[in-house]
C-alpha positions as CSV (number, residue, x, y, z in Angstrom):
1,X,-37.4,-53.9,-144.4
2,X,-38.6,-51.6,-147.4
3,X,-38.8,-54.6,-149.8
4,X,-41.0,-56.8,-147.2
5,X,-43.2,-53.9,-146.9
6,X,-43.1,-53.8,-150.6
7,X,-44.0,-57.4,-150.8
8,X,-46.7,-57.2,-148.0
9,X,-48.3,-53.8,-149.5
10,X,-48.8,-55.2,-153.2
11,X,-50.5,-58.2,-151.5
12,X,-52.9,-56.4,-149.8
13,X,-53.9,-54.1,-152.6
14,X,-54.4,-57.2,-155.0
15,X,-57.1,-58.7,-152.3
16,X,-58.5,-55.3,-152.7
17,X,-58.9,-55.5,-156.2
18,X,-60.1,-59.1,-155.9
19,X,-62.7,-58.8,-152.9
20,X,-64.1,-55.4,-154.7
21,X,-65.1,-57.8,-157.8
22,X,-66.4,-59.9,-155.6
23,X,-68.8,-57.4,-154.0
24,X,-69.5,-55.6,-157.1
25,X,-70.7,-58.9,-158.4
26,X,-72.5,-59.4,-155.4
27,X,-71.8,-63.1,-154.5
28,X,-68.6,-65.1,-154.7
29,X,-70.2,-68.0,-156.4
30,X,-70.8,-65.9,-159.5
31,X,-67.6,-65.4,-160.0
32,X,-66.0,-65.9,-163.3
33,X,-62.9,-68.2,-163.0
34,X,-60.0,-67.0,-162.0
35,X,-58.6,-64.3,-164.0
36,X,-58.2,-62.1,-161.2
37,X,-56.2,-63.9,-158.5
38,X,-52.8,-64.6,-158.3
39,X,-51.5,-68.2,-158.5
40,X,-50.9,-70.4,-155.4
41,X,-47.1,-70.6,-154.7
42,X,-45.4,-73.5,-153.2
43,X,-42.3,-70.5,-152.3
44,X,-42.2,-68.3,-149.6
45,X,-42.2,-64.4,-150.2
46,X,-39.0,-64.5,-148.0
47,X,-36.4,-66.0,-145.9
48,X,-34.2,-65.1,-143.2
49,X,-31.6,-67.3,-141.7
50,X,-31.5,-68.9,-138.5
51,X,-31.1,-65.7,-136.0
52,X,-31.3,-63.2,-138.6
53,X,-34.6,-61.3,-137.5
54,X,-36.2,-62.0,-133.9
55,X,-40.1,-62.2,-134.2
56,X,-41.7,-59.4,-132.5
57,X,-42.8,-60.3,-129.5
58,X,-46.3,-59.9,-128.6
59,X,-49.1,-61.0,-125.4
60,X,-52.3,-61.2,-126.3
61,X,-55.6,-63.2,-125.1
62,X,-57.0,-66.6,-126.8
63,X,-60.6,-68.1,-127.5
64,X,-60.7,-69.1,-124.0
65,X,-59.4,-65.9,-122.1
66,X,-56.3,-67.6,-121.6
67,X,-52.8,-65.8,-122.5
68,X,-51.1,-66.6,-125.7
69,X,-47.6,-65.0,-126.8
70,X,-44.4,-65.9,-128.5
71,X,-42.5,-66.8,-125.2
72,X,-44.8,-69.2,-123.8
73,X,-44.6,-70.9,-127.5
74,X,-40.8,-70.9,-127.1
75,X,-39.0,-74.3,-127.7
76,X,-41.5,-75.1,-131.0
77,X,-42.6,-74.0,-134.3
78,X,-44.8,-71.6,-134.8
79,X,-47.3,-70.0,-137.5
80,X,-47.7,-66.5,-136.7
81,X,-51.3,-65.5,-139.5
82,X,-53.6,-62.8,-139.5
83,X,-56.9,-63.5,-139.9
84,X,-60.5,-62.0,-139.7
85,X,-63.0,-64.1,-137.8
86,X,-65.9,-62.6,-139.6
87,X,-64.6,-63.8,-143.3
88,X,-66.3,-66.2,-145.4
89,X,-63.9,-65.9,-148.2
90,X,-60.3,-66.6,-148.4
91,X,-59.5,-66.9,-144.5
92,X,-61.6,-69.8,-144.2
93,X,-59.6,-71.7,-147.3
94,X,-56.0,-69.6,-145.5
95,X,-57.2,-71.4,-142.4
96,X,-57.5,-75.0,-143.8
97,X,-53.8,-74.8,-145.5
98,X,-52.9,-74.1,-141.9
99,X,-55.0,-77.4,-140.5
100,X,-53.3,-79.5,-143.5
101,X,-49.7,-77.9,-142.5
102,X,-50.3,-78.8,-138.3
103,X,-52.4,-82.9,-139.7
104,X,-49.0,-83.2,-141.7
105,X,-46.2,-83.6,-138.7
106,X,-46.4,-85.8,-136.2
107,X,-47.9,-85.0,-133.0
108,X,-44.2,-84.5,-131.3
109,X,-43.5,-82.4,-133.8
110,X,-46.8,-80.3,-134.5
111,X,-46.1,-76.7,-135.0
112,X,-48.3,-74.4,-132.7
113,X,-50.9,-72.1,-135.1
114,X,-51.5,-68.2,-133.4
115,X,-54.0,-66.7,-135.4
116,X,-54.3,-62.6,-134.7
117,X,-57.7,-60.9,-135.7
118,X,-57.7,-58.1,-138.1
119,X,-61.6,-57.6,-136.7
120,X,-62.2,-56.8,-133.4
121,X,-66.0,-57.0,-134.4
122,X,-65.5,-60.7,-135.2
123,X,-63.3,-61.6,-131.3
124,X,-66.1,-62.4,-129.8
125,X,-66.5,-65.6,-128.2
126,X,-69.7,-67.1,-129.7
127,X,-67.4,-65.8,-133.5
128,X,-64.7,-67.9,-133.2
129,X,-66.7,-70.6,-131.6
130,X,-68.4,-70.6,-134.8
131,X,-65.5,-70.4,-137.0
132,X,-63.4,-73.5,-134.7
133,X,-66.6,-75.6,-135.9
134,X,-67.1,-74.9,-139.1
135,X,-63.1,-74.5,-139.5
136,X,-62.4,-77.4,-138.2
137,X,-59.2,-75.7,-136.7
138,X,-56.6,-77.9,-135.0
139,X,-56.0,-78.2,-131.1
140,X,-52.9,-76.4,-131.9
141,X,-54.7,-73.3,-133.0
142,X,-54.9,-70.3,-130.6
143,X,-56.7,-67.1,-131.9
144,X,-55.0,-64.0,-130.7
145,X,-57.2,-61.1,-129.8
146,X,-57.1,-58.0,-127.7
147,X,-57.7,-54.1,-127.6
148,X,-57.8,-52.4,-131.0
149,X,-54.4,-50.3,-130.1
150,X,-52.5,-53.7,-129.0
151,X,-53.9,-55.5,-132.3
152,X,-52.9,-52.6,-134.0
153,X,-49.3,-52.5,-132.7
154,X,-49.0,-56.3,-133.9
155,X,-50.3,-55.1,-137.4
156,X,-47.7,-52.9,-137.9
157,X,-44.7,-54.5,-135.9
158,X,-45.3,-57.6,-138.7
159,X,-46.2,-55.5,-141.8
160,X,-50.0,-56.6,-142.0
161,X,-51.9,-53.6,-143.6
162,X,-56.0,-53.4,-142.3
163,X,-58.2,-51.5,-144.4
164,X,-61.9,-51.1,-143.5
165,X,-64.1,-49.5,-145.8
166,X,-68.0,-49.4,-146.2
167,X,-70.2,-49.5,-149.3
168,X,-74.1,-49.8,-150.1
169,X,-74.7,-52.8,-152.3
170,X,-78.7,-53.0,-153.3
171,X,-79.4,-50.5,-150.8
172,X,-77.5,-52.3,-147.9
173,X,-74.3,-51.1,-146.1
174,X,-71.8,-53.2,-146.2
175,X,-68.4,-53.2,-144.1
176,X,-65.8,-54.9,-145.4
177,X,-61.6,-55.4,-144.6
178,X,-59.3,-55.9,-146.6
179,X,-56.0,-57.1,-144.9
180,X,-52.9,-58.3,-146.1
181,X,-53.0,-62.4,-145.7
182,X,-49.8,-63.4,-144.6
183,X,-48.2,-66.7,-142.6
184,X,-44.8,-66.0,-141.2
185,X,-43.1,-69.2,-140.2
186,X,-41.0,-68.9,-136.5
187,X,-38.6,-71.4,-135.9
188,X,-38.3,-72.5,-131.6
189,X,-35.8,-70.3,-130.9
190,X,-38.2,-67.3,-131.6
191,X,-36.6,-65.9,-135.0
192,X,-38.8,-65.4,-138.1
193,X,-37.9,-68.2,-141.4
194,X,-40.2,-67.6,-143.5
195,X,-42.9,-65.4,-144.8
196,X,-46.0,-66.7,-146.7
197,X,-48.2,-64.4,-148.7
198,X,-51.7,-66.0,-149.6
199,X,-52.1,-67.8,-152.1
200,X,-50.0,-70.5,-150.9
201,X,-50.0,-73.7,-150.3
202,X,-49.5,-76.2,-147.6
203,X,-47.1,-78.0,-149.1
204,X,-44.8,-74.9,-149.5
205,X,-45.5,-74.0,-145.6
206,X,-44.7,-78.1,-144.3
207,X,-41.8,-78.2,-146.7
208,X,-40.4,-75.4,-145.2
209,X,-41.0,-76.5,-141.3
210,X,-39.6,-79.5,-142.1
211,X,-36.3,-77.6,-143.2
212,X,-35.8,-76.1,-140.0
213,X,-35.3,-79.4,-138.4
214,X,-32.9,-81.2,-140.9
């Protein structure tokens, strides 16, 4: 447990680091190349084995006021991320990784997506109708929203640090989070695989779905 917190606190101050250039600069398009983030990885951060570590539980609500939670996604695969619905940086590009994983399996087969807000400014309906349009998210995406204390206790319980911070840039306030990006692959029996820490890639995410079925 203290190396996965290791691996999921040095992610998030890394995004940090990154996202501070990026506001300091002022735009992400003037950028310079790529100096500053960390190469894509086709490997998860770590693997358990089948039964090893149950995935803790949660019950939240989805973009339609409708229940989501592990146990009604029992008896299939499922991509447990944390995302803010307010970004316009990497979660959108996290986000479409996750669409290519879900296009690449058949639709027997499609693993189920539950997306849990690091913003509780952004869980608004009219937000994430937004972001499922210009997403382009999958049927098989659910967000997961709720109360800041239950978000909170899914944070923790899955080792996602949220860090919100304000700054004036040109004389406007700015609010921004930082939040570890992290995918954690549960196989249908409800035990946690894998653990993806952005950048990844799809192909690392479907190769290892695909394992958990051979």
């Amino acid at each position: 447990m203290i190396a996965l917190r290791w691996i999921l606190g040095a992610a998030v101050l890394v995004l940090a680091a990154v996202v501070g250039a990026l506001l300091a600069i002022g735009s992400p398009s003037k950028a310079t190349p790529s100096s500053q983030a960390p190469p894509v990885s086709d490997a998860p951060a770590a693997t358990w084995t089948a039964g090893q570590k149950r995935a803790p539980a949660f019950a939240l609500t989805n973009q339609d006021g409708k229940p989501v939670s592990l146990g009604a996604l029992r008896g299939r695969p499922v991509i447990v991320t944390f995302i803010d619905p307010l970004c316009r940086d990497f979660c959108p590009t996290e986000a479409q990784h996750l669409n290519t994983v879900v296009r690449s399996f058949p639709a027997a087969s499609k693993p189920a997506v539950v997306a849990v807000s690091v913003n509780t400014a952004g869980n608004t309906r009219s937000t994430l109708q937004v972001d499922e349009e210009k997403w382009r998210l999958v049927p098989q995406w659910s967000w997961g929203i709720g109360t800041p204390a239950e978000l909170a206790r899914i944070w923790h319980a899955y080792g996602i640090e949220v860090v919100v911070s304000t700054q004036k840039i040109a004389g406007v306030k700015v609010r921004r989070i930082v939040h570890t990006e992290a995918s954690y692959v549960i196989d249908r029996n409800g035990f946690v695989r894998a653990l993806f820490v952005w950048p990844y890639s799809a192909k690392g995410v479907v190769s290892t779905l695909r394992s958990l079925s051979s």
